[in-house]
C-alpha positions as CSV (number, residue, x, y, z in Angstrom):
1,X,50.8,-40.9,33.4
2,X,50.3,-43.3,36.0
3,X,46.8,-43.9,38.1
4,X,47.4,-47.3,38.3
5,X,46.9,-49.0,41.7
6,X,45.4,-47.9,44.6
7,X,48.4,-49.2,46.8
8,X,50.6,-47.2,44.8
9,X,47.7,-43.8,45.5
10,X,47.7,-44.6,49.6
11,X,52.0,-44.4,49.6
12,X,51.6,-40.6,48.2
13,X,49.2,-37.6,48.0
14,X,47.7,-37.1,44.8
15,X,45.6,-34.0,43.2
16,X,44.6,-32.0,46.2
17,X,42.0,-29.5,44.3
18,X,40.4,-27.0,46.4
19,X,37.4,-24.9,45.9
20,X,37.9,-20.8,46.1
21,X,36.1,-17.8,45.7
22,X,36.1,-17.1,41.5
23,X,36.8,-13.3,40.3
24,X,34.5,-12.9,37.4
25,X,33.5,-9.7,35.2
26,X,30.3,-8.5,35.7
27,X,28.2,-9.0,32.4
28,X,26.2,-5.5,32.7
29,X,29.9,-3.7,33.1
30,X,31.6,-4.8,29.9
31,X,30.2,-4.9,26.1
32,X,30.7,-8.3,25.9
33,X,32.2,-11.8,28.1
34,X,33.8,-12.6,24.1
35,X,35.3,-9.2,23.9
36,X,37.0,-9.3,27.5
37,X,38.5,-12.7,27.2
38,X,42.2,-13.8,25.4
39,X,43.9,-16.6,25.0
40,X,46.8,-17.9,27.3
41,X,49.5,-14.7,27.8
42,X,51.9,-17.3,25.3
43,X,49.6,-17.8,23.1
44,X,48.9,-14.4,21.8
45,X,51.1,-13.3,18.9
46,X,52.8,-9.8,20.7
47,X,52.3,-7.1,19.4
48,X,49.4,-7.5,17.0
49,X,47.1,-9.4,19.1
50,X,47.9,-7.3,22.6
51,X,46.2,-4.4,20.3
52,X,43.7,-6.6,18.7
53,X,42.9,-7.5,22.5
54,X,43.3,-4.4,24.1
55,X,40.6,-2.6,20.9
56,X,37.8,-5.4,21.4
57,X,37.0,-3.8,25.2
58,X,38.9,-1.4,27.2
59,X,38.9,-4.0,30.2
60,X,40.0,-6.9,28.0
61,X,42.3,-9.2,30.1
62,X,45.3,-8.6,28.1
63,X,45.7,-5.7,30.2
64,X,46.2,-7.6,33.2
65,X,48.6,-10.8,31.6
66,X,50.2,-8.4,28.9
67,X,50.6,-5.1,30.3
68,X,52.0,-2.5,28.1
69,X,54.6,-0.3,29.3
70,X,58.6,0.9,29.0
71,X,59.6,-1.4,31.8
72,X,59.0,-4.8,33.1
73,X,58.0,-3.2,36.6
74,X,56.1,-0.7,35.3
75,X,53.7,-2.9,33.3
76,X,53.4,-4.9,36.5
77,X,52.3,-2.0,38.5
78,X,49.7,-1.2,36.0
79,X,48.6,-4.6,36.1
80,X,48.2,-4.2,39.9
81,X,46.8,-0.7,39.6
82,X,44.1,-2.1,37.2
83,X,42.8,-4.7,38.8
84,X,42.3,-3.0,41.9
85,X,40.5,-0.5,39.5
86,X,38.6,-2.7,38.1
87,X,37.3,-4.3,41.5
88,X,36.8,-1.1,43.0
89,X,34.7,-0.2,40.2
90,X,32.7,-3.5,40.0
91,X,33.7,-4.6,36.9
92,X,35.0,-7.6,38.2
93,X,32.9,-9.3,41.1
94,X,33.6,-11.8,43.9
95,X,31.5,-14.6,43.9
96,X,29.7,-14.9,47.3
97,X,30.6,-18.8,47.8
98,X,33.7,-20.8,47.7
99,X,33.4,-23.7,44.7
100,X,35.0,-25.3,41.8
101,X,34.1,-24.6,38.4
102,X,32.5,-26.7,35.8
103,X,34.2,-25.4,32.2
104,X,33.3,-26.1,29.1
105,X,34.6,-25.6,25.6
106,X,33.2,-26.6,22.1
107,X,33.6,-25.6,18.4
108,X,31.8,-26.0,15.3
109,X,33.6,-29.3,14.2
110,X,32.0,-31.5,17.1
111,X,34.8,-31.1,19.7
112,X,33.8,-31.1,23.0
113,X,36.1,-30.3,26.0
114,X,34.6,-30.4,30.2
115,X,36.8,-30.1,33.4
116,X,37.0,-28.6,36.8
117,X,38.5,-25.4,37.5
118,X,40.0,-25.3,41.2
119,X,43.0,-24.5,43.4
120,X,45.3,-27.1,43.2
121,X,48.2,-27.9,46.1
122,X,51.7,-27.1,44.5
123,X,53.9,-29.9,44.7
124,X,57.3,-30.4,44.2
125,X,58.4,-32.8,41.4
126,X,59.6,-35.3,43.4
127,X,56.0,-36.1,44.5
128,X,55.5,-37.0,41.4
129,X,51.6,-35.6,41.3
130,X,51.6,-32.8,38.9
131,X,54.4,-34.0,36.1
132,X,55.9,-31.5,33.7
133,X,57.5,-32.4,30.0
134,X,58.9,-29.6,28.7
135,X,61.8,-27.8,30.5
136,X,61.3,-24.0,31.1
137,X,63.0,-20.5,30.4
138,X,64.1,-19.1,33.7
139,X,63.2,-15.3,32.7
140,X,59.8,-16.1,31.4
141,X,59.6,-18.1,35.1
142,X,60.8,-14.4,36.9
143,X,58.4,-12.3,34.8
144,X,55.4,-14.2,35.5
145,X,56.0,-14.3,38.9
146,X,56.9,-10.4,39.1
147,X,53.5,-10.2,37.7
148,X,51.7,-12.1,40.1
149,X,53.4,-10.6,43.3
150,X,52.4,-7.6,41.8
151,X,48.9,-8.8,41.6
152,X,48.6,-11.1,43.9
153,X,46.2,-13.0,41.4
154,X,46.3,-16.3,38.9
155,X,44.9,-14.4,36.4
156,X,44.3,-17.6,34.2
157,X,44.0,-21.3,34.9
158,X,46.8,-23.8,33.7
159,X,45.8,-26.6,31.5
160,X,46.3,-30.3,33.1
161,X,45.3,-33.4,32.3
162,X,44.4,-36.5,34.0
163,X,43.7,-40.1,33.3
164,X,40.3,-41.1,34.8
165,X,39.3,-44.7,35.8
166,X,36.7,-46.4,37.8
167,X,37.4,-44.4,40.4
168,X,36.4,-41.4,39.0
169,X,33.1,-42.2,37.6
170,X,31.4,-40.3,40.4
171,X,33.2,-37.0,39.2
172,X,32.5,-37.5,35.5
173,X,28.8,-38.0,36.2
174,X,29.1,-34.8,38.5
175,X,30.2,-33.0,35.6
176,X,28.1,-33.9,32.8
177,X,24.7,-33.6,35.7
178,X,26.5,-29.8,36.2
179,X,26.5,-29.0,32.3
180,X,22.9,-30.1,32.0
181,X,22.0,-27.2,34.2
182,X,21.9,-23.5,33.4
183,X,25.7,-22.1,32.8
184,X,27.3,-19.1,35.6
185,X,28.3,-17.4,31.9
186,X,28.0,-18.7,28.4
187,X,29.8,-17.0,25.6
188,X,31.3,-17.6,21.8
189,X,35.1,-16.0,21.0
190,X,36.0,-15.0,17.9
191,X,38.1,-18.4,17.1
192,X,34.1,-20.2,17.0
193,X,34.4,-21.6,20.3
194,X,31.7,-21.6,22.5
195,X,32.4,-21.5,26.4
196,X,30.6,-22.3,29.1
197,X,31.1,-22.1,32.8
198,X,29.1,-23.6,36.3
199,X,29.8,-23.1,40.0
200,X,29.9,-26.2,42.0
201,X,29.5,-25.1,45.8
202,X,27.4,-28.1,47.5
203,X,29.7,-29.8,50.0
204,X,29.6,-32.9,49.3
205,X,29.7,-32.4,45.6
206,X,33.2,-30.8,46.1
207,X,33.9,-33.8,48.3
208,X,33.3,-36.1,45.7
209,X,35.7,-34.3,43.3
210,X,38.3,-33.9,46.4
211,X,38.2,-37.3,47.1
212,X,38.2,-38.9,43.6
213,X,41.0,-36.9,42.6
214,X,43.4,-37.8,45.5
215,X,43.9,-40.9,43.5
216,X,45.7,-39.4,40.9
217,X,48.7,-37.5,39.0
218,X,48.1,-35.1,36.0
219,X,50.4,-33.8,33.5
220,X,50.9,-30.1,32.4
221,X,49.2,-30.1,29.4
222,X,50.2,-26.2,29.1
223,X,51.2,-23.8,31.6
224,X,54.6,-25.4,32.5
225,X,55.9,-21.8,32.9
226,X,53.2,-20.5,35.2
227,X,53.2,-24.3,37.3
228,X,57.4,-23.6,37.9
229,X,55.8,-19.8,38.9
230,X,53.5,-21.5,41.2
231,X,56.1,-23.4,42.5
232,X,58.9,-20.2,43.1
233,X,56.4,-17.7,44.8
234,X,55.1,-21.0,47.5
235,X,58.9,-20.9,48.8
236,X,58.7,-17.3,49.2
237,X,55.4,-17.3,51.3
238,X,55.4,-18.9,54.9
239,X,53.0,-22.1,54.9
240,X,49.8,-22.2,55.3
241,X,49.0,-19.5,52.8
242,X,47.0,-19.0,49.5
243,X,50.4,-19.2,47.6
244,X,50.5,-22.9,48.3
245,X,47.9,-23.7,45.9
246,X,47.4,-22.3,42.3
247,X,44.4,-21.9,39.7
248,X,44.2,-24.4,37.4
249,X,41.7,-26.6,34.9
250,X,41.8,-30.1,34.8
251,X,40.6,-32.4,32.3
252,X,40.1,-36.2,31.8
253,X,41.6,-37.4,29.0
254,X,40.4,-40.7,28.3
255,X,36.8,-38.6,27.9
256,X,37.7,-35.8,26.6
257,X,41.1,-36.1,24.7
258,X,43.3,-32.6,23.9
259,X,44.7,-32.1,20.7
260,X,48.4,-32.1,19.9
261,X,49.6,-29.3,18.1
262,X,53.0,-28.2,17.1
263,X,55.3,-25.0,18.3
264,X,56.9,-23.3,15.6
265,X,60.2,-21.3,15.8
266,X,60.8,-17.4,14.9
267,X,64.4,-17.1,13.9
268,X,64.7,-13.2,13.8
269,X,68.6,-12.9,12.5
270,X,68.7,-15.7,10.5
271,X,67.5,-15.2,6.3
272,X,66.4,-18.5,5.1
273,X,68.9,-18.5,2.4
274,X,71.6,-18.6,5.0
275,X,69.8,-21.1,7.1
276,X,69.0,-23.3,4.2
277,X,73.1,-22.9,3.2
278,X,74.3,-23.9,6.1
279,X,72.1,-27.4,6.3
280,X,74.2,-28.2,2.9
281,X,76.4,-31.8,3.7
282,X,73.9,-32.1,7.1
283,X,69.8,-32.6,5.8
284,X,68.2,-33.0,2.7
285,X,66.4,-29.4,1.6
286,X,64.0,-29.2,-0.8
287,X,62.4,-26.1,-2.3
288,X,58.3,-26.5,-2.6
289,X,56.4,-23.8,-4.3
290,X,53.1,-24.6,-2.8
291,X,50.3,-23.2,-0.4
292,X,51.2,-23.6,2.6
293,X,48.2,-26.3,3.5
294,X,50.0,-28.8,0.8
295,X,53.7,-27.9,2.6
296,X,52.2,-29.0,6.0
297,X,51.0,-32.0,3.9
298,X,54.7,-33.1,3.0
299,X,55.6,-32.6,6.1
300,X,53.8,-34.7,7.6
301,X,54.9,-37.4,5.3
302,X,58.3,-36.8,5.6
303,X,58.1,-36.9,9.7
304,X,56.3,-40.2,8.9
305,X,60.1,-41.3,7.9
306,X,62.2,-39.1,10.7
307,X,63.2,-36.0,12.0
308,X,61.3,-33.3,9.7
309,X,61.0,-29.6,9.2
310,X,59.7,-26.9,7.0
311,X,61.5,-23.7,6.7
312,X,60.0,-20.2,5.6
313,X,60.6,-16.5,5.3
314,X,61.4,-16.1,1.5
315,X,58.1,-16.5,0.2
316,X,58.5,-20.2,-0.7
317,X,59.1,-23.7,1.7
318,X,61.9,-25.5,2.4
319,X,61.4,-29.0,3.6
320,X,64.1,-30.2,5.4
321,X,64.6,-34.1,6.8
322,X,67.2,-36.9,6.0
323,X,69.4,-35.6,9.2
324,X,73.4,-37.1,8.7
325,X,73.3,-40.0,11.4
326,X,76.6,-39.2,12.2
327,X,76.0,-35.4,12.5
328,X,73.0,-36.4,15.4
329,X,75.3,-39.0,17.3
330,X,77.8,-36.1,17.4
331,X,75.6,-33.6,19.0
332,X,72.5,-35.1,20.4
333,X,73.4,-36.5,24.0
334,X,73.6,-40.2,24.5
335,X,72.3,-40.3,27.9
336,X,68.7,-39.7,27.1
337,X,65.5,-42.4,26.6
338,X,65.8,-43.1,22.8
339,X,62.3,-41.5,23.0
340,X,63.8,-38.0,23.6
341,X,66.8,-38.5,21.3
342,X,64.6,-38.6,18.1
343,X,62.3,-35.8,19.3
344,X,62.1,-33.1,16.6
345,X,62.7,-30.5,19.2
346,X,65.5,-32.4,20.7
347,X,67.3,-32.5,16.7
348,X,66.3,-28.8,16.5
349,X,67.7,-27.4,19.6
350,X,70.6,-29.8,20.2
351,X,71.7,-29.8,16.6
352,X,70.5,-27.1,14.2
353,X,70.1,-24.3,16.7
354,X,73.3,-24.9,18.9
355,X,75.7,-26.5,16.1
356,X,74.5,-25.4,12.8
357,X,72.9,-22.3,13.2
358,X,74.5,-21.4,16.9
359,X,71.1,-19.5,18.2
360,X,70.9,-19.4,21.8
361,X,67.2,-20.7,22.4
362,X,66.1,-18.7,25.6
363,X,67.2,-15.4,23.9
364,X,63.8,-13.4,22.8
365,X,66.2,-11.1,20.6
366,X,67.0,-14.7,18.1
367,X,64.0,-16.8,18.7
368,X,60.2,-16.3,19.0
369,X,57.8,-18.9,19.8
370,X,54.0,-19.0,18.0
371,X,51.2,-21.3,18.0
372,X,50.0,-20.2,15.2
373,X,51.6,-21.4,11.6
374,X,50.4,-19.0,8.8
375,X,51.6,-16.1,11.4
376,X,54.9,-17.8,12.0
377,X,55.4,-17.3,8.1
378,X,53.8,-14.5,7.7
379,X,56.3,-12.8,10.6
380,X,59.1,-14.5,8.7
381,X,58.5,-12.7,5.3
382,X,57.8,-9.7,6.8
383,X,60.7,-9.3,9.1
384,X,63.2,-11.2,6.9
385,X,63.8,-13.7,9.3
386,X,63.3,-17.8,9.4
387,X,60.2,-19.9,10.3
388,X,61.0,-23.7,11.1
389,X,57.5,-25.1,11.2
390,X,57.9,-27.9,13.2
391,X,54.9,-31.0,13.1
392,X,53.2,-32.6,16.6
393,X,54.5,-35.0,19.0
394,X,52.1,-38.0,19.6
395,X,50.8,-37.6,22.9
396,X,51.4,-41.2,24.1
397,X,55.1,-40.2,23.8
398,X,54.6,-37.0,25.9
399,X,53.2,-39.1,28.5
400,X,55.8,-42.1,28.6
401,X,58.7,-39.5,28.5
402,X,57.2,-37.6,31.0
403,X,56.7,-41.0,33.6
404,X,60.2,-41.5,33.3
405,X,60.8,-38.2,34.7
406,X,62.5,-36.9,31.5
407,X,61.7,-33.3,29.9
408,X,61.0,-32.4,26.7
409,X,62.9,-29.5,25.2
410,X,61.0,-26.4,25.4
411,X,58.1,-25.9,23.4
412,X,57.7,-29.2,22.3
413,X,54.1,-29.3,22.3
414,X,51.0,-27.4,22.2
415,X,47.9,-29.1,23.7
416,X,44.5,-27.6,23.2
417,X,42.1,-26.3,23.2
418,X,43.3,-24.1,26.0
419,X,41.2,-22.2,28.4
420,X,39.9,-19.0,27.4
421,X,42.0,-16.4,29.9
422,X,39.4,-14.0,31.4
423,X,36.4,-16.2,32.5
424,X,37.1,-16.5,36.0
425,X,40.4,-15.7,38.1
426,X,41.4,-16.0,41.9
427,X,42.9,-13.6,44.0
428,X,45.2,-14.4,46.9
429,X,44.3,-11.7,48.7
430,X,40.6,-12.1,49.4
């Protein structure tokens, strides 16, 4: 990501974050903040976790990113119908002043994650301010924004990231100063991690931020599908209007860096015996009759060497790597960055799932995509299906790919931690 010069900052506008007036629940109106909140809407595992969610507190806010219903527009019209329900009933709350919000996240392993939560100015990619890496699924793109027409809310921040520099000291001490004081909300989720959250109202503390910022570009660190949302439902709404901005959180990464985590694949037709017997002439498969811990291990080694992956479903691993060079100059394109033509993802999707296997990736009837590995497997075995567990991206390559204005396959990467969904959310309507 680029914040180099300050020449290069005065030729275009940068982050324009923007303070708004946060929905948040009411503590005294639901059991618990812990038992309200969920991860990202992608994150959670359908359908298990939608009823783990929707059991922990009837206004859990699944109910508004995951509706449940028989059709797409009827979920989003209980989505609607709820969240009017829910502020008519006081359950969430406006807060009385405009302001950008100080968020933090930590866990029991000494991880520590702060940035600023704010309406940021949607821009197109050619401004080159917010940068994307992965490419996106047009009907995931079309059912988020159903949701939020429907709504008229961001119901849950994106994740971006940012590199700060000397000219963002005055920020960084503005946050740290904030998280001395005593939090808006403080809760711990069930995952360990403790949350905390500040309002940040006084005018020339939100100039600071406003002006700092401007100097800068971020990268989607996740939400890529909800940013191209953003992006769709600006052109549909007559400038100036709320719809040109959209909730987000942004965090410095050269204090506070993410983590990198992989994005495994759900293959729902395909047994692993027939996947593994169709890689024969094409990879190297070997069987490993080990935990799974120890088969992430030799996966790891084996990307070490080149394009890696570990296949599951039949109550054993299968670690695949040693790709036929001639096989990937056949079906990976040539007119990439060498960067992207290595990828994992890129040898998955442009060889093994188009060629070998011949799964069409954007179809949620063949492929699933989960976070999570032991439930990958575990929803493998159980619906006789394939799990390709695939191992992290460096994020140094995420960034240089993504300078050069080149996308990642989807679902390349998972950056964390992400921001707990449910701890404050804007309306466009208010």
């Amino acid at each position: 990501m680029n914040t180099a010069g300050h020449s290069e900052a005065t030729e275009r506008r940068g982050l324009e974050l923007t303070p708004f007036r946060g929905l948040r629940y009411d503590p005294d109106r639901v059991g618990s903040l812990a038992a309200v909140t969920s991860p990202p809407y992608d994150v959670v595992v359908r359908p298990d976790g939608v009823h783990h969610l929707q059991s922990a507190d009837p206004y859990n806010i699944v109910r508004l990113i995951l509706p449940q219903a028989a059709t797409p527009s009827v979920r989003n019209d209980q989505a609607a119908k709820t969240l009017r329900r829910w502020l008519s009933e006081g359950v969430l709350t406006t807060d009385p002043d405009p302001g950008l919000y100080v968020y933090e996240q930590r866990d029991g392993n000494g991880m520590l994650q702060r940035g600023v939560i704010g309406a940021l100015r949607v821009s197109d990619p050619d401004e080159q301010v917010v940068l994307p890496h992965e490419d996106v699924m047009p009907h995931i793109v079309a059912d988020r924004a159903a949701l939020m027409r429907a709504t008229a809310a961001n119901l849950e921040p994106l994740l971006l990231t940012y590199r700060g520099d000397d000219s963002t000291t005055a920020t960084a001490d503005l946050i740290e100063r904030t998280a001395e004081q005593p939090p808006l909300l403080a809760t711990t989720t069930e995952d360990g991690f403790s949350h905390r959250l500040w309002s940040v109202t006084a005018p020339a503390d939100l100039a600071t931020v406003q002006t700092d910022l401007a100097r800068h570009q971020a990268l989607i660190a996740d939400g890529h599908h909800r940013w191209a949302t953003y992006r769709r439902l600006r052109t549909e709404h007559p400038s100036p209007s709320p719809w040109d901005h959209g909730l987000v959180l942004l965090v410095d990464t050269t204090r506070y860096p993410l983590r990198v985590r992989a994005i495994h694949r759900l293959l729902h037709d395909l047994p692993v015996g027939d996947a593994v017997a169709a890689l024969d002439g094409h990879f190297r498969v070997r069987r490993l009759e080990v935990p799974l811990p120890e088969a992430l291990e030799a996966l790891a080694d084996a990307a070490c060497a080149g394009n890696a992956f570990l296949l599951a479903g039949d109550g054993a691993f299968h670690l695949v790597d040693r790709p036929d060079p001639d096989l990937l100059a056949r079906t990976i394109p040539a007119d990439r960055p060498t960067a992207w033509r290595t990828l994992d993802a890129t040898v998955l999707h442009a060889t093994l799932l188009d060629h070998i296997w011949r799964i069409p990736e954007d179809s949620p009837a063949h492929i699933t995509y989960i976070h999570d590995t032991a439930a990958t497997v575990a929803k493998a075995e159980r619906d006789s299906g394939t799990a390709v567990l695939m191992h992290p991206v460096r994020e140094e390559v995420v960034r240089d790919l993504a300078r050069q204005g080149v996308t990642m396959p989807r679902k390349s990467t998972s950056f964390g931690p992400k921001p707990a969904s449910g701890l404050v959310l804007r309306a466009l309507d208010l």
